[in-house]
Each structure stands twice: as C-alpha cells, then as structure tokens.
C-alpha positions as CSV (number, residue, x, y, z in Angstrom):
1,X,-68.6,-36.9,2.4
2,X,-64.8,-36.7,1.4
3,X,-63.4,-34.8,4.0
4,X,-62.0,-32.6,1.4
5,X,-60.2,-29.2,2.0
6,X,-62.8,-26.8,0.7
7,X,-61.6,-23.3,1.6
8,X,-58.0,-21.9,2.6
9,X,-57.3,-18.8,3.9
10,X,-53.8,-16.7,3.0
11,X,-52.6,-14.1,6.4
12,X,-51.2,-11.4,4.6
13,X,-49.3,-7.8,6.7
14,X,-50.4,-6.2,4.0
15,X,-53.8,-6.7,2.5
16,X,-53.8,-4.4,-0.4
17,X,-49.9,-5.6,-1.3
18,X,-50.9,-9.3,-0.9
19,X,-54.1,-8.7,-3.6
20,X,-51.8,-6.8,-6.4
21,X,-49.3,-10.0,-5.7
22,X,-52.2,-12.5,-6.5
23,X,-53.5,-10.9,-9.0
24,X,-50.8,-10.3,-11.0
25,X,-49.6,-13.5,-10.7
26,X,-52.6,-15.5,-11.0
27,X,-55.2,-12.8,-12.2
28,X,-57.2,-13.2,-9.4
29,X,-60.1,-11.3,-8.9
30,X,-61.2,-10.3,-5.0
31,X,-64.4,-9.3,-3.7
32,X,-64.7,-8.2,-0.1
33,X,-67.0,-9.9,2.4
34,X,-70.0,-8.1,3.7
35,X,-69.4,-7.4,7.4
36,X,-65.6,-8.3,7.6
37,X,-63.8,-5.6,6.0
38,X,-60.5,-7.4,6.2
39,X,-61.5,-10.4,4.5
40,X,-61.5,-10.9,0.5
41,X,-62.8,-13.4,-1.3
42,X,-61.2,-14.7,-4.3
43,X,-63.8,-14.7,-7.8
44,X,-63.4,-14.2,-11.3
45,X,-64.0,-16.7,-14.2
46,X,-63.2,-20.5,-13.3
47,X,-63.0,-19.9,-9.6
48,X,-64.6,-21.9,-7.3
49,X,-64.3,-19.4,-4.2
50,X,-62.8,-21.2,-1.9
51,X,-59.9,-18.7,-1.3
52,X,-59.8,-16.4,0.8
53,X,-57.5,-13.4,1.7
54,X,-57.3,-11.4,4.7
55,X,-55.1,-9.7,7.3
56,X,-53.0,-11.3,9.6
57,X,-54.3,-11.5,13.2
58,X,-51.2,-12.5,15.1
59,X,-47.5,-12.6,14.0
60,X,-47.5,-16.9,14.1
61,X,-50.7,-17.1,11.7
62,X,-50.2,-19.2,8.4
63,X,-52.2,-20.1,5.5
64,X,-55.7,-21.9,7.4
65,X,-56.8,-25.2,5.5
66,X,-60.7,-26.2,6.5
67,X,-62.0,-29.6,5.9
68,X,-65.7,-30.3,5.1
69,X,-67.1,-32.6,7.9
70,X,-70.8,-33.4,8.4
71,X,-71.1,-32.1,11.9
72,X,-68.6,-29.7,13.3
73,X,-68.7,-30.5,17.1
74,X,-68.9,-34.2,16.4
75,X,-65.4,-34.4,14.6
76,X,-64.0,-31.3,17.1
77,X,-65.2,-34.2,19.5
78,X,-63.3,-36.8,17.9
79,X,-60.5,-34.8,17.1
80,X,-59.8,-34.1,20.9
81,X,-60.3,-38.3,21.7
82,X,-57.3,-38.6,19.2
83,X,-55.1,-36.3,20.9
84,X,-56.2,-32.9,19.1
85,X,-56.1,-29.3,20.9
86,X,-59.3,-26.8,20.1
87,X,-57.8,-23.9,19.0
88,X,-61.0,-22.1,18.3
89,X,-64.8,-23.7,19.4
90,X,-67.3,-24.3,16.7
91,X,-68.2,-20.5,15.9
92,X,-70.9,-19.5,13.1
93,X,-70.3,-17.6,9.8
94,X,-74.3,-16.3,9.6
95,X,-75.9,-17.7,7.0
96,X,-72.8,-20.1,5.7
97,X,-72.1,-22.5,8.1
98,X,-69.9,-23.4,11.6
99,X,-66.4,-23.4,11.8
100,X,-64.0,-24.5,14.0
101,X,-60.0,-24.7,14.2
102,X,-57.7,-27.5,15.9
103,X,-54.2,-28.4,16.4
104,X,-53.4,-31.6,15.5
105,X,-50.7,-34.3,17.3
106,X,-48.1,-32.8,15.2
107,X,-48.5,-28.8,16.1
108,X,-50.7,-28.2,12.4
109,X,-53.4,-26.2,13.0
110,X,-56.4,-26.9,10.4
111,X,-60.1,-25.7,10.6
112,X,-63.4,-27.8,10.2
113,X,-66.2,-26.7,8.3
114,X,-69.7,-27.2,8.2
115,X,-72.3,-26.3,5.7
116,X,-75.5,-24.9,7.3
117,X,-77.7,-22.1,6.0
118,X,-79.7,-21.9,9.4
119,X,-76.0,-21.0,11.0
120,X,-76.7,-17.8,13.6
C-alpha cells in the first residue's frame, strides 16, 4: 500500500452555494449520501469519487485529506508514538470502511482511512 490520499473533504457555510461554485467551475456533478444529508459526493464522467462536499461543522474546519492505511488503529497507534494528537478515534462509515482523524507535530490535521466492507 502507498499511503496515498484517497478522499478529501471541502467545509463549505453554504452547501448549496459551494456546489453551483464547483460545478460551474469544474462541472462537477454531486450526488448526496444516503443517511447524511449534508454530505455530497462528487460523480460525473472521469471522476474517481473521492471528493466530497459537505457543511461545515465548526468555524476552524478546513478541507480533510485521508490517507489509505491497512489498519486504522495500528497507524492511529503509531501516529501517537511519533508525537501525533487523536483528534477523532477510529469511527465506522457502515459498509465503507473506518476512519479516523489526527493532528500531526505540526498542528495539520489529516484523517486515516480504511477499507472494510464488514465496517458496523
């Protein structure tokens, strides 16, 4: 595994503003998430939906970056050994996967992500 950034998420104040932005300047396509009305996923042709939009939740939230990892609460483990503050403990997304977010030794705060279907 790479490691890779495989999904970001963009805060927006305004959910329905922030999705005429995009797709008028990208042509983005949204789709809403089943179960979390404020969350919309990004689609259309070429996409590889690992965008996400969806309304702020506090007033100091920025764009989220996830990193694929092959076991969430081994590298939240390793993550604290180097210096790391859990921001969030691994949660589940039902069906998807675990997730969990961190603040690195620099004040970034970045998520980690976990495939799983079994996830509950």
């Amino acid at each position: 595994m790479q490691h890779q950034i495989v999904h970001f998420e963009i805060p927006a104040d305004d959910v329905e503003r922030a999705r005429a932005f995009y797709a008028g300047l990208f042509g983005w396509q949204f789709s809403n998430s089943p179960g979390y009305p404020d969350y919309w996923m990004v689609g259309g042709e070429g996409m590889n939906h690992g965008i996400a939009l969806m309304a702020r939740q506090n007033p100091g939230q920025g764009l989220a970056h996830y990193f694929s990892v092959e076991s969430v609460a081994d590298y939240l483990a390793k993550a604290e050994r180097l210096g790391a503050k859990v921001i969030m403990p691994r949660s589940p997304v039902p069906g998807m996967g675990w997730f969990a977010f961190c603040q690195d030794t620099e004040g970034n705060v970045f998520g980690l992500w976990q495939e799983d279907s079994a996830a509950a």
